[in-house]
DODOFI-276307 format. One record per residue (C-alpha): residue number from 1; x, y, z. Coordinates in pm, 1 decimal. Layout:
DODOFI-276307
ATOM   drenlum       east      north         up
ATOM       NUM          X          Y          Z
...
//
This chain:
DODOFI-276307
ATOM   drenlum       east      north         up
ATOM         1     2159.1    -1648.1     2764.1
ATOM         2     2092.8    -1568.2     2354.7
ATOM         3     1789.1    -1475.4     2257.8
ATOM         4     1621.5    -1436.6     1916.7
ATOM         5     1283.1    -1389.4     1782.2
ATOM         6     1174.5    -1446.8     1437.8
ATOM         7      880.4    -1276.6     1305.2
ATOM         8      651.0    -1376.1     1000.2
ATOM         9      390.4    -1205.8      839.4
ATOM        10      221.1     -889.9      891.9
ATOM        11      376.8     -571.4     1080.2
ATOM        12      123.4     -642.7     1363.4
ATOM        13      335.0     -953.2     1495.3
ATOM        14      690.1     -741.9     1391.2
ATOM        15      511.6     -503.8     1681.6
ATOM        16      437.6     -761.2     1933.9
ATOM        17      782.5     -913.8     1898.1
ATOM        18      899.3     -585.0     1936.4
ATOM        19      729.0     -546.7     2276.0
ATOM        20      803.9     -895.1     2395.3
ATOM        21     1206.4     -813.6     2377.4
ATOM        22     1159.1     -473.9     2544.8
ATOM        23     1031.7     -701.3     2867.7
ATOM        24     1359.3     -922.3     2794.6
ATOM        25     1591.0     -660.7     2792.6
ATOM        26     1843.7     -715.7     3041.6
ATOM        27     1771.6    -1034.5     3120.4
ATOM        28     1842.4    -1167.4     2810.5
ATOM        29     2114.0    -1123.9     2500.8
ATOM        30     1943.7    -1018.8     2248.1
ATOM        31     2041.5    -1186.0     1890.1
ATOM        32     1904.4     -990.7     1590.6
ATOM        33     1642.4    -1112.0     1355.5
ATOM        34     1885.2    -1213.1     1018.1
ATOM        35     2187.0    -1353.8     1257.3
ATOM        36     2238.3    -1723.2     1151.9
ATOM        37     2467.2    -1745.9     1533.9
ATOM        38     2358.8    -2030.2     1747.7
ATOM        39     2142.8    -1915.5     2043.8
ATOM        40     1988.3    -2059.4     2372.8
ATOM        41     1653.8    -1976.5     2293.7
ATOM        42     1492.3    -1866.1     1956.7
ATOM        43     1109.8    -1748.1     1895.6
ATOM        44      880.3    -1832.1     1587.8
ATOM        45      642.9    -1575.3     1605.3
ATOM        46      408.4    -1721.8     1303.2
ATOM        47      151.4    -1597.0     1065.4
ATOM        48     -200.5    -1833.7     1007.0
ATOM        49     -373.7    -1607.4      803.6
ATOM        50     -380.0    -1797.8      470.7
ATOM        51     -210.7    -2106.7      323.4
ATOM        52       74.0    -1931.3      169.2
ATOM        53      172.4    -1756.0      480.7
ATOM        54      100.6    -2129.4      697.7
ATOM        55      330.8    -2284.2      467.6
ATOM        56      595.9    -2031.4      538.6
ATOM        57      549.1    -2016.7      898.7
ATOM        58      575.1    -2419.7      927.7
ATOM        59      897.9    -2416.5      665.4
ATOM        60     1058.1    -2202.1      956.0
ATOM        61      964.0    -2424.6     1222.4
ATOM        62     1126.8    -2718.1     1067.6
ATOM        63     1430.2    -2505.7      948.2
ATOM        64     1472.2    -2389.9     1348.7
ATOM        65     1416.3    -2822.5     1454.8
ATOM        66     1692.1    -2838.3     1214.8
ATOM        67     1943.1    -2599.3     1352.2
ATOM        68     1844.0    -2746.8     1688.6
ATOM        69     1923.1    -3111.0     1590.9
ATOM        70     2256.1    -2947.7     1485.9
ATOM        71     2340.0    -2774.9     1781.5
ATOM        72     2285.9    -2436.2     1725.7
ATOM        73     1934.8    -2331.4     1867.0
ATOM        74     1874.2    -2518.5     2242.1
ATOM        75     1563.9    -2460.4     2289.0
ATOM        76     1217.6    -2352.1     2034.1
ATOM        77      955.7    -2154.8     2106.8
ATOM        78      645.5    -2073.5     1880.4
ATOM        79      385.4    -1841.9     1887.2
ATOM        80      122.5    -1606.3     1710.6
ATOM        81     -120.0    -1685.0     1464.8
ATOM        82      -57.4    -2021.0     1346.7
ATOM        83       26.6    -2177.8     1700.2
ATOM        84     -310.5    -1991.7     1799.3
ATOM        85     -545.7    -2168.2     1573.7
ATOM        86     -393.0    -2469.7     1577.5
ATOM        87     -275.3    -2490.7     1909.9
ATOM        88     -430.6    -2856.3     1923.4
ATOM        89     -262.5    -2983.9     1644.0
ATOM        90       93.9    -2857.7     1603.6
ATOM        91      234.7    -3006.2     1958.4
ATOM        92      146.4    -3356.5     1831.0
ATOM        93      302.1    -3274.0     1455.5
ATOM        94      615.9    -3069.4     1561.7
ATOM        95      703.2    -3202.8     1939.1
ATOM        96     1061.3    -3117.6     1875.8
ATOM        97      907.4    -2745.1     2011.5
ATOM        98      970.0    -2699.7     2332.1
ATOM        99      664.8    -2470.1     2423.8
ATOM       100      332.8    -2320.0     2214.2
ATOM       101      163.0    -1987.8     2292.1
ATOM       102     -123.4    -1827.4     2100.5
ATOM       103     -129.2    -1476.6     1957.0
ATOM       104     -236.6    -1270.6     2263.3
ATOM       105        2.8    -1484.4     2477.3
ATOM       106      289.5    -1168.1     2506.6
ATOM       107      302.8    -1181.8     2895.6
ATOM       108      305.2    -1525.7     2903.3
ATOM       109      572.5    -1597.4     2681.6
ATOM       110      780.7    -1332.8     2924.8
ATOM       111      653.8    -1507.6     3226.4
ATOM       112      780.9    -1864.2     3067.5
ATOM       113     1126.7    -1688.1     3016.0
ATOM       114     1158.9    -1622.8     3345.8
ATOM       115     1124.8    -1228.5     3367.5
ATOM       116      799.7    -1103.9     3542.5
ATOM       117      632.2     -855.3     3295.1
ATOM       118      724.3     -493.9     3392.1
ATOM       119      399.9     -280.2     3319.0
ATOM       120      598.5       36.7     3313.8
ATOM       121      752.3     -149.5     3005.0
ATOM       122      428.4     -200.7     2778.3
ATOM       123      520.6       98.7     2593.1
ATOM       124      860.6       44.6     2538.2
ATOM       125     1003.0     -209.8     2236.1
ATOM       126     1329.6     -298.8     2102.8
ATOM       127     1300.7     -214.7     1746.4
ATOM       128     1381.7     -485.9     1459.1
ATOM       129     1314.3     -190.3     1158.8
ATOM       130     1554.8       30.0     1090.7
ATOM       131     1583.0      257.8     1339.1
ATOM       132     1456.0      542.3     1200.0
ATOM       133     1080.3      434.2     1115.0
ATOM       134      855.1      201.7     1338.4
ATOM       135      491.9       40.9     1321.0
ATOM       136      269.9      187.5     1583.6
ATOM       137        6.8     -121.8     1654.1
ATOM       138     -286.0      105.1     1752.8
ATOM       139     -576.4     -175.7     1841.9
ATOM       140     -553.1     -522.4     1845.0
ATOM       141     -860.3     -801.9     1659.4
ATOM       142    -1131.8     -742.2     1480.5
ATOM       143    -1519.0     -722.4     1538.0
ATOM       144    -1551.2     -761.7     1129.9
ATOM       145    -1719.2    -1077.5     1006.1
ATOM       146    -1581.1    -1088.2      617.4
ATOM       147    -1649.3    -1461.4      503.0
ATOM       148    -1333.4    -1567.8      389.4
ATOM       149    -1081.1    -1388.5      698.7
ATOM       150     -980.2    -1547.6     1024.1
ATOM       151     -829.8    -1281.9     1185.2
ATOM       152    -1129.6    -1289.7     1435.4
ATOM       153    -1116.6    -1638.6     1556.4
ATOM       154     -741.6    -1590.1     1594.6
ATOM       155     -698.9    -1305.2     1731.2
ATOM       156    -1007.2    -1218.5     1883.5
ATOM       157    -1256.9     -881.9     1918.2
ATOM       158    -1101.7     -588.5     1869.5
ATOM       159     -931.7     -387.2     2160.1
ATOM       160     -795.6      -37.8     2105.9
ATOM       161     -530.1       66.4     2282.3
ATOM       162     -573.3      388.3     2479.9
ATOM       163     -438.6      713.5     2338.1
ATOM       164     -195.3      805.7     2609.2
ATOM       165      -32.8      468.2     2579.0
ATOM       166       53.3      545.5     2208.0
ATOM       167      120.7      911.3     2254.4
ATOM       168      406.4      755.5     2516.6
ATOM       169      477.6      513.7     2288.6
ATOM       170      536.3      745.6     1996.6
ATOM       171      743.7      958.3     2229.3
ATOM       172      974.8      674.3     2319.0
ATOM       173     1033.3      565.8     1964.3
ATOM       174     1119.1      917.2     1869.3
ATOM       175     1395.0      947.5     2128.3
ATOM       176     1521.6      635.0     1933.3
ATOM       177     1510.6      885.8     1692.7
ATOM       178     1260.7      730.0     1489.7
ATOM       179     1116.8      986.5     1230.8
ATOM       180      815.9      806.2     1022.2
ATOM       181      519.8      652.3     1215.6
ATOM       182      283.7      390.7     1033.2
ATOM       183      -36.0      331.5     1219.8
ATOM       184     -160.7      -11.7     1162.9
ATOM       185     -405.6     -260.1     1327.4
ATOM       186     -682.8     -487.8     1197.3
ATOM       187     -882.1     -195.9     1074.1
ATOM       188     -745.4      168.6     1175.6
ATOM       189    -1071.2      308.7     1167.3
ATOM       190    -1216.4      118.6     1416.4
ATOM       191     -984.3      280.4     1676.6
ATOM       192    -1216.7      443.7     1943.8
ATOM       193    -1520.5      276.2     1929.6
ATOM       194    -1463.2       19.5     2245.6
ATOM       195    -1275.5      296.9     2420.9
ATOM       196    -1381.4      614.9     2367.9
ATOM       197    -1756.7      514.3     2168.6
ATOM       198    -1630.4      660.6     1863.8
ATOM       199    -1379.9      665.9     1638.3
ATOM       200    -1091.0      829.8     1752.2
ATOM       201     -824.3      820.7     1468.9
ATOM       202     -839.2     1174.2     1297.7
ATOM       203     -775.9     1295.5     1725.2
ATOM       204     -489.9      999.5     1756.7
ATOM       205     -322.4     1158.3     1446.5
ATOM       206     -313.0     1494.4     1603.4
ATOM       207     -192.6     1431.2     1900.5
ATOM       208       78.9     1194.5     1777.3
ATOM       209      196.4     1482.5     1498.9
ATOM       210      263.3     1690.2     1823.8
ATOM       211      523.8     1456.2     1954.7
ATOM       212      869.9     1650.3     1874.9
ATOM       213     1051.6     1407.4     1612.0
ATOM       214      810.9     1253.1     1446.0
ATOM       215      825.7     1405.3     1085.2
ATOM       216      582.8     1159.0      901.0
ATOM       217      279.2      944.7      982.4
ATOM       218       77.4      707.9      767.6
ATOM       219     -211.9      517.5      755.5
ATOM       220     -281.3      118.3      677.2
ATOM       221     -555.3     -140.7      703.5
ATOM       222     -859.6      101.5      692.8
ATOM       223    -1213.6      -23.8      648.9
ATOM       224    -1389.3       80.5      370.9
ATOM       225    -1702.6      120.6      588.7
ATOM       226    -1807.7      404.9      776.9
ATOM       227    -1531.8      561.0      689.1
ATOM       228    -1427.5      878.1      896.1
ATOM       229    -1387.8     1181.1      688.4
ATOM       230    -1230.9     1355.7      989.0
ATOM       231     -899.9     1160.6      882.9
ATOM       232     -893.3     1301.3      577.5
ATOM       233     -888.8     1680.2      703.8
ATOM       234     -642.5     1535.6      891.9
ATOM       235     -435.2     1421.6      551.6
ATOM       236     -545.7     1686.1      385.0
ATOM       237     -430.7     1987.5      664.8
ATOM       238     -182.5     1822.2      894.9
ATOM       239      200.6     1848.2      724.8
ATOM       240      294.6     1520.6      918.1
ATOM       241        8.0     1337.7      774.8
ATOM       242       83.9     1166.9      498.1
ATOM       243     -169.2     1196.5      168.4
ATOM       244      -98.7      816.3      159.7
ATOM       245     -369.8      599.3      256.5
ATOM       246     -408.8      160.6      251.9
ATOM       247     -758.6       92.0      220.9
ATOM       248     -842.4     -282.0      128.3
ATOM       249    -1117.9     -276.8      -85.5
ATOM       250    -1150.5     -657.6     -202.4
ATOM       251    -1398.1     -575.7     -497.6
ATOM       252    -1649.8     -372.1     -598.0
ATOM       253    -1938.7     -608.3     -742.9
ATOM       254    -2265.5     -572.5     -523.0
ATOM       255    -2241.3     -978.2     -514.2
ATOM       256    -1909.6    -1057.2     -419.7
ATOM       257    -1909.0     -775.9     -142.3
ATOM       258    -2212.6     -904.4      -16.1
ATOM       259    -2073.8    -1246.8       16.7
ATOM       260    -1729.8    -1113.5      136.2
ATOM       261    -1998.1     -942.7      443.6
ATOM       262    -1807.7     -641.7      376.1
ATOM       263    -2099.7     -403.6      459.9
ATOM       264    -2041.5     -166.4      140.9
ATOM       265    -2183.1     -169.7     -185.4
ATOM       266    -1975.4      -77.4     -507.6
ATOM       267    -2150.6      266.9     -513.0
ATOM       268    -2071.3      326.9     -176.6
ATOM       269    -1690.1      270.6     -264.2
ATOM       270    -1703.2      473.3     -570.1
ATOM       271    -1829.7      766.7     -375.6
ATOM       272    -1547.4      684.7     -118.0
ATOM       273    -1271.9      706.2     -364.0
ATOM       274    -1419.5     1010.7     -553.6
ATOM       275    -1423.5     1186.1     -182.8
ATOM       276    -1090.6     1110.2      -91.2
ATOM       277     -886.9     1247.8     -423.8
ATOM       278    -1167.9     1576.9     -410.8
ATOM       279    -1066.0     1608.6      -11.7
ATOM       280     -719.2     1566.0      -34.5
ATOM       281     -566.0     1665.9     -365.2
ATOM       282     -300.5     1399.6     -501.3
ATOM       283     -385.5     1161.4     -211.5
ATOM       284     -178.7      820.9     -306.0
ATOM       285     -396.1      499.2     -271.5
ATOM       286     -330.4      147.3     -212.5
ATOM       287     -582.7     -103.4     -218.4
ATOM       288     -600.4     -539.9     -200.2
ATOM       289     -848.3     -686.7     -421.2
ATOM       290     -943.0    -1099.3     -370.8
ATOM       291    -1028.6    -1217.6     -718.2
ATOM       292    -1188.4    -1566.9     -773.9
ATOM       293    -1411.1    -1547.2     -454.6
ATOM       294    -1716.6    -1681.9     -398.9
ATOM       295    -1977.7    -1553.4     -664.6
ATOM       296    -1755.7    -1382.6     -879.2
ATOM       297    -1840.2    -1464.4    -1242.6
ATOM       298    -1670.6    -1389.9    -1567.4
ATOM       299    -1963.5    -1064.3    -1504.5
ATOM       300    -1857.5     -959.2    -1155.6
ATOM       301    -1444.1     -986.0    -1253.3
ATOM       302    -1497.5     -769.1    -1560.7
ATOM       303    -1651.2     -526.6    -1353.1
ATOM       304    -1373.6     -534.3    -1113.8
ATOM       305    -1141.1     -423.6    -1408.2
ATOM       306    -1339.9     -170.1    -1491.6
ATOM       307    -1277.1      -36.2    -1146.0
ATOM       308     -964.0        2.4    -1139.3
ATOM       309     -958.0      101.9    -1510.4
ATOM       310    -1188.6      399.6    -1332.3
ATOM       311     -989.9      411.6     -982.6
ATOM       312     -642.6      430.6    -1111.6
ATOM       313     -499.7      299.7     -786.4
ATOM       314     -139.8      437.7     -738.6
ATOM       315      -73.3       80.4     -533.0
ATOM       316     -255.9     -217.0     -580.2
ATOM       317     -196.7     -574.5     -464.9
ATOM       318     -415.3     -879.2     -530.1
ATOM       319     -487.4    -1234.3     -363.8
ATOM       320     -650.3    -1534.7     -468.0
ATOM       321     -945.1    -1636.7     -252.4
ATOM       322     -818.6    -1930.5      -36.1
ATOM       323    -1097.9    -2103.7      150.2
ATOM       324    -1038.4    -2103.5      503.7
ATOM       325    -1141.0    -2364.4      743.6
ATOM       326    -1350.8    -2164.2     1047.4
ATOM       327    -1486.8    -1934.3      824.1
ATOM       328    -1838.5    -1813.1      710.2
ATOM       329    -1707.4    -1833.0      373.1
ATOM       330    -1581.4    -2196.4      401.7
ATOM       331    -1903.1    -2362.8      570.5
ATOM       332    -2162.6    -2170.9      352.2
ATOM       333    -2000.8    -2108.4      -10.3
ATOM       334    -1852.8    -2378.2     -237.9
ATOM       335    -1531.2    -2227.0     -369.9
ATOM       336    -1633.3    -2311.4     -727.6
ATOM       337    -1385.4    -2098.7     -918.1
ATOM       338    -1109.1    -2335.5    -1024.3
ATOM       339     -735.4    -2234.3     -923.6
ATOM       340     -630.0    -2207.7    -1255.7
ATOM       341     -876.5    -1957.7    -1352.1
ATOM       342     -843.6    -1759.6    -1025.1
ATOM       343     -489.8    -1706.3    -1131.3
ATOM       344     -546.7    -1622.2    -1491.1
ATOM       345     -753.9    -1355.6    -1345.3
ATOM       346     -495.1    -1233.4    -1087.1
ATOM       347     -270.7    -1204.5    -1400.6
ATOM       348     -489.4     -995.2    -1608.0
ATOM       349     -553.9     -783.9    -1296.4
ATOM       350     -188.2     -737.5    -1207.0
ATOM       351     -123.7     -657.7    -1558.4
ATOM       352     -415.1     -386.8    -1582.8
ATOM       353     -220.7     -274.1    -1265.0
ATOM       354      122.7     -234.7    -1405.4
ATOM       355       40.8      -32.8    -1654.9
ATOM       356     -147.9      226.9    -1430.8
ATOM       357      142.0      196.2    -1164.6
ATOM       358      408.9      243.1    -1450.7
ATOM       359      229.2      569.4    -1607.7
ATOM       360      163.1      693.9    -1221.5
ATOM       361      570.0      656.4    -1160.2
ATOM       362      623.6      858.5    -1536.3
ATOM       363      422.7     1119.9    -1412.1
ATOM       364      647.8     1218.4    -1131.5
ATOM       365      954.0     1197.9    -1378.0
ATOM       366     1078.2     1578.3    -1369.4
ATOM       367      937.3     1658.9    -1006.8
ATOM       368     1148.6     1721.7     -700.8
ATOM       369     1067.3     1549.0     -355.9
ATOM       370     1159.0     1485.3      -24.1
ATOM       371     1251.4     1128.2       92.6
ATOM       372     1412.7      958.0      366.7
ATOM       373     1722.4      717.3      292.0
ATOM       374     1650.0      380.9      398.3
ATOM       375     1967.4      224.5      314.5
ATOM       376     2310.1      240.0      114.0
ATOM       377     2503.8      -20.0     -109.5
ATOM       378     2666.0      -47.6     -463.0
ATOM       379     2640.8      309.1     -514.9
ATOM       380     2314.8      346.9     -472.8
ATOM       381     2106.2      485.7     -159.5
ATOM       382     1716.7      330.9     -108.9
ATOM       383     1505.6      585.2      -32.9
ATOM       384     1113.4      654.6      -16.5
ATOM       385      903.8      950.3      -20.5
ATOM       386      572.1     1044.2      148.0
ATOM       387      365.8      823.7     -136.5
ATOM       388      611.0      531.0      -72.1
ATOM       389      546.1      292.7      245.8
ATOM       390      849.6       36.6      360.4
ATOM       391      785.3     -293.3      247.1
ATOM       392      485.7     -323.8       20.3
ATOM       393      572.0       -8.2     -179.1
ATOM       394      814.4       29.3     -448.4
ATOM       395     1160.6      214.3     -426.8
ATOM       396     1338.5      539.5     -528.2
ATOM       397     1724.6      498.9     -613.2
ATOM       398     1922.5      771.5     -572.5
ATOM       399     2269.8      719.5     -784.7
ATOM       400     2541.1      806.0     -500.0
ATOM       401     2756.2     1107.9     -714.3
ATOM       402     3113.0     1128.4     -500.1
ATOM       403     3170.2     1468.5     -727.9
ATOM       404     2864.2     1666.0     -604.9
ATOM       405     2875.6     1482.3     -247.6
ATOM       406     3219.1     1516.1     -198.9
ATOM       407     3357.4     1501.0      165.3
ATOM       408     2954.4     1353.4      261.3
ATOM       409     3014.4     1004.7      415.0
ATOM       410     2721.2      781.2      233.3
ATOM       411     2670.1      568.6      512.5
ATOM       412     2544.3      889.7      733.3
ATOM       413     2248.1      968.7      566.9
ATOM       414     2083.8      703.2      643.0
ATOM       415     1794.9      785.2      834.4
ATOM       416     1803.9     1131.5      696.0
ATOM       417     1610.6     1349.4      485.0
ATOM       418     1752.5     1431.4      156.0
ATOM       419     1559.1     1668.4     -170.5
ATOM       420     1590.5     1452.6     -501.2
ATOM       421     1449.5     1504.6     -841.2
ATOM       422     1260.7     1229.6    -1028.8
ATOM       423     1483.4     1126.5    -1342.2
ATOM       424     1324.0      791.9    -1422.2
ATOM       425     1050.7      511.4    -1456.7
ATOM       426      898.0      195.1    -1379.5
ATOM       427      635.1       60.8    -1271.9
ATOM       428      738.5      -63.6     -937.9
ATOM       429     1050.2      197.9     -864.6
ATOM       430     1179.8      526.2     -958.0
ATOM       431     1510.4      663.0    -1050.4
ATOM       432     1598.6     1006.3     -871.1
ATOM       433     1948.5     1203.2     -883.1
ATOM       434     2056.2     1424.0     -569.2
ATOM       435     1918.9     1792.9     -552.5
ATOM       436     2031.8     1872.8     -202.8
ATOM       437     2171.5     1709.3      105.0
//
């Protein structure tokens, strides 16, 4: 039988998908992701985190009832975050789905497949990246309490996963010769504290740098609070550690981060930021900011500009605050900021942004660097460097030159490491010619 999952949202469900296939294996044809071929059984694996991302999740449900009115999909399955918190609901509204499981439900949704989940297996996944970088899920939930996130109703308190498991897991992805690690979970620099009663990432780093193969490893999702400097000797001292680092900030007002319960104040982030550039020199930074929350005033947004006037984020990304039924946020704070004006000020942010992201990229214009292809087409290869993470990040395009390259089949490189130097601008991608192969 044909088997395909679907995945939506984050990279945490792309890495629980991943795992629920490597139990399949075997048993089960596996169909990839972007194939539109019919199939016996397909799997929605869904994102509930806010009401863009529900919309999209339930848009692919009803795409998927399509095909299967036509024929081409027998039988749906849906699970992660949106079947999980509304697992009451959506059978009633969507019964054309044959079966519901919630976010932690992995084994089950083997079990329901018939295959009887192989513990010698939990380390093992069938990889829906390309195949030479993977997500390495490090913890799963939260023990955070921020006002306006879900993530701990949904998926739960958070559980790390123990170090040996990921060392083994990093070793097995490597043999797939995957070469660039990013370590992700709810909040990265939580990892330890259930397990080991403190926080463990700056050791988890180490000891997955020694695994032979892995060339690069990067860090999302970390929590401004308590941070651990140790990861930053780590970034700063480590060659496979990347001087790349996704923090979500949210804002920097004392107000709106003590509504958001983010357990910081704007000082305290300051001083973080100030640390992390003097600790490890040309460190690149992304942050999410949440304008239009809760107590945020024409006063508290201007000083949020200011920040990042001040910060100079190489990356930054920004949401709307979307009141979210469960939360602190939703039963305790009227979401008085109207829509319109939470998106005029995501548009002056965004703008402040592009002009700090555009004279970042003109900075590196003249420098050489190291990046790994990604992909090929038109004549031009995708690439990325060590300040450049897949997906969220922008691009470097490297002009394919069939002089210089001559007898060098495009297609292999991908995968590969390749020196470029910097020959252009904007303020989402750069433009980079071929140095050496």
């Amino acid at each position: 039988m044909k088997i395909q999952i679907q995945t939506l949202g984050c990279s945490k469900n792309r890495v629980d998908s991943e795992h629920i296939l490597a139990q399949l294996e075997g048993a089960y044809e596996i169909v990839p992701e972007n194939s539109m071929e019919p199939v016996d059984i397909q799997v929605i694996n869904t994102c509930g985190f806010i009401g863009d991302a529900k919309e999209e999740s339930i848009q692919a449900i009803f795409e998927s009832v399509e095909r299967k009115k036509a024929g081409e999909i027998g039988r749906i399955f849906v699970c992660g975050c949106l079947s999980q918190r509304y697992m009451d609901d959506m059978p009633g509204l969507i019964p054309e789905v044959d079966a519901w499981f919630g976010a932690r439900d992995l084994d089950e949704i083997v079990e329901y497949l018939g295959v009887v989940p192989d513990e010698s297996k939990n380390t093992e996944r069938v990889l829906s990246t390309p195949s030479h970088y993977a997500f390495l899920k490090i913890s799963e939930g939260c023990d955070r309490r921020c006002s306006y996130c879900a993530i701990p109703h949904i998926r739960g308190a958070h559980k790390s996963v123990p170090m040996e498991e990921l060392v083994q897991e990093a070793t097995l992805l490597a043999a797939k010769g995957v070469k660039e690690l990013i370590v992700i979970a709810q909040d990265t620099t939580y990892y330890g504290l259930d397990l080991y009663h403190r926080r463990a990432l700056a050791e988890l780093l180490q000891k997955i740098s020694e695994v032979d193969g892995i060339e690069w490893i990067r860090i999302h999702y970390s929590y401004p609070a308590n941070f651990p400097e140790d990861v930053l000797d780590q970034m700063a001292n480590n060659p496979k550690v990347c001087a790349y680092m996704d923090i979500p900030l949210q804002h920097i007002a004392d107000k709106v981060l003590d509504n958001m319960h983010r357990n910081v104040t704007g000082e305290w982030t300051r001083t973080l930021i100030r640390t992390m550039r003097e600790k490890v020199p040309g460190v690149v930074l992304r942050t999410t900011m949440i304008v239009g929350h809760p107590g945020e005033t024409k006063k508290e947004f201007n000083e949020l500009l200011e920040f990042v006037k001040e910060a100079r984020f190489e990356r930054l990304g920004a949401f709307t605050y979307s009141e979210e039924e469960g939360t602190f946020g939703a039963e305790h704070f009227k979401d008085s900021v109207s829509q319109k004006e939470k998106q005029r000020r995501l548009d002056i942010l965004m703008e402040l942004q592009s002009g700090i992201s555009l004279e970042y990229n003109q900075s590196r214009v003249g420098t050489r660097e190291r990046v790994i292809v990604d992909s090929f087409s038109e004549g031009v290869f995708v690439c990325r460097s060590r300040f450049e993470s897949p997906d969220v990040d922008g691009e470097i395009l490297v002009r394919y030159d069939p002089v210089a390259m001559e007898g060098v089949d495009p297609y292999s490189l991908i995968g590969e490491f390749i020196e470029v130097e910097i020959v252009g601008a904007d303020e989402y991608d750069l433009i980079a010619d071929v140095v050496e192969i």
